[in-house]
C-alpha positions as CSV (number, residue, x, y, z in Angstrom):
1,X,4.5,-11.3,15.4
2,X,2.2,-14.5,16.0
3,X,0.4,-16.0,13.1
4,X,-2.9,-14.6,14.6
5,X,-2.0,-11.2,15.5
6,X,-1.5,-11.0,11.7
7,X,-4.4,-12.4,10.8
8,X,-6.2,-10.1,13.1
9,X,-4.0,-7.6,12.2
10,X,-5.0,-8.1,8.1
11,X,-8.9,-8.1,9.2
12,X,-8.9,-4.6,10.7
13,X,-7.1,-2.9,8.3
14,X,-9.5,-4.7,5.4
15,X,-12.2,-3.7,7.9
16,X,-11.1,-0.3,8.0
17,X,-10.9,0.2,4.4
18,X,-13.9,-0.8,3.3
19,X,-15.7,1.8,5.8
20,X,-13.3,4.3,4.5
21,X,-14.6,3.7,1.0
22,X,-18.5,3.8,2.1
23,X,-17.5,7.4,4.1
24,X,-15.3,8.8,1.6
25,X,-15.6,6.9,-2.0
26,X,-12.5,5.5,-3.8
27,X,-10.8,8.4,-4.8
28,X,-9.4,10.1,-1.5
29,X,-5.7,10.2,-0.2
30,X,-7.0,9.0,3.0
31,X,-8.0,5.4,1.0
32,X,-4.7,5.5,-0.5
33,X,-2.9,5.7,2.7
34,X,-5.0,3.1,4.2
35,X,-4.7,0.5,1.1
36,X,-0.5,1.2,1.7
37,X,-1.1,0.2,5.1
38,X,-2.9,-2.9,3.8
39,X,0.2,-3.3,1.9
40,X,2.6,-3.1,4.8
41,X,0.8,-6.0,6.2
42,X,0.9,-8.2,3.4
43,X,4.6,-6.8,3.5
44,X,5.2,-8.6,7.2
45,X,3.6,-11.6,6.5
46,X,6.1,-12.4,3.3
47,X,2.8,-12.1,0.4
48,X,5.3,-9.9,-1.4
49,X,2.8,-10.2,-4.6
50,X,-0.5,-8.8,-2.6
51,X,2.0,-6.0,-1.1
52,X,3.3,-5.0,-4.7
53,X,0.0,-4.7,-6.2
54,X,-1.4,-2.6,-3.1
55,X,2.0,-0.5,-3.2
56,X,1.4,0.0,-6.8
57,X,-2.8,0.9,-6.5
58,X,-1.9,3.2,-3.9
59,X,0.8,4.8,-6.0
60,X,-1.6,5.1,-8.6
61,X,-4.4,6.7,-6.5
62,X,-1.9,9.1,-5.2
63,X,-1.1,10.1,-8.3
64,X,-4.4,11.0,-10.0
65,X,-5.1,13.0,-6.2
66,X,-2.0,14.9,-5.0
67,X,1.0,16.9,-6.5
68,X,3.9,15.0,-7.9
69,X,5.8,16.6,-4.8
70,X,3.4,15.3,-2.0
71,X,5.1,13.8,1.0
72,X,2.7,10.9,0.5
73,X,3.2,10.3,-2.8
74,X,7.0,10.1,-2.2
75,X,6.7,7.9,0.6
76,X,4.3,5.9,-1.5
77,X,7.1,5.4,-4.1
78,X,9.4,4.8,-1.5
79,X,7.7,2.2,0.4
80,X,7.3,0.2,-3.5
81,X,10.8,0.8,-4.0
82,X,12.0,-0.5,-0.4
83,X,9.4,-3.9,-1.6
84,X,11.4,-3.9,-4.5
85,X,14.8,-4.0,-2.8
86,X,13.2,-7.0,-0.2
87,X,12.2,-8.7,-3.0
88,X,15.7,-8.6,-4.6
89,X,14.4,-7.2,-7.9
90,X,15.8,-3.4,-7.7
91,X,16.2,-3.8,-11.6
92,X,12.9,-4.1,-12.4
93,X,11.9,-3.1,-16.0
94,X,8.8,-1.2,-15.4
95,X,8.5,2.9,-15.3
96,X,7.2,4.9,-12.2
């Protein structure tokens, strides 16, 4: 992907969040999902830092809103874990 398709790319899903957070608050799955996907982006573009601590707030979030058996939650550990295992730190001494 070109450098300014992710930049562009970055701006609507900021974009997007911040409406979803005037519509909806801060505390709804649908902000969780959409801070994840913020995460994903930072994800492509190699800011493996940003990604972890949008995995981790959406993780969060998804916790305090939905079941331990969720699908979203799982995926939401999952996508942390599969940052985790790009980022060549699978043994990483912190508790989920």
């Amino acid at each position: 992907m070109l450098k300014v398709d992710m930049m562009r790319q970055k701006k609507l899903f900021i974009k997007t969040l911040e409406i979803g957070k005037k519509c909806l608050g801060n505390r709804h799955p649908w902000i969780a999902t959409n801070i994840s996907n913020l995460a994903s982006c930072y994800k492509s573009q190699n800011k493996i830092d940003q990604a972890e601590s949008l995995y981790s707030e959406a993780l969060t979030l998804y916790r305090k809103l939905l079941d331990e058996s969720h699908p979203s939650l799982t995926e939401a550990l999952n996508n942390l874990g599969m940052l985790y295992i790009n980022k060549k730190n699978m043994w990483k001494q912190k508790s989920y």
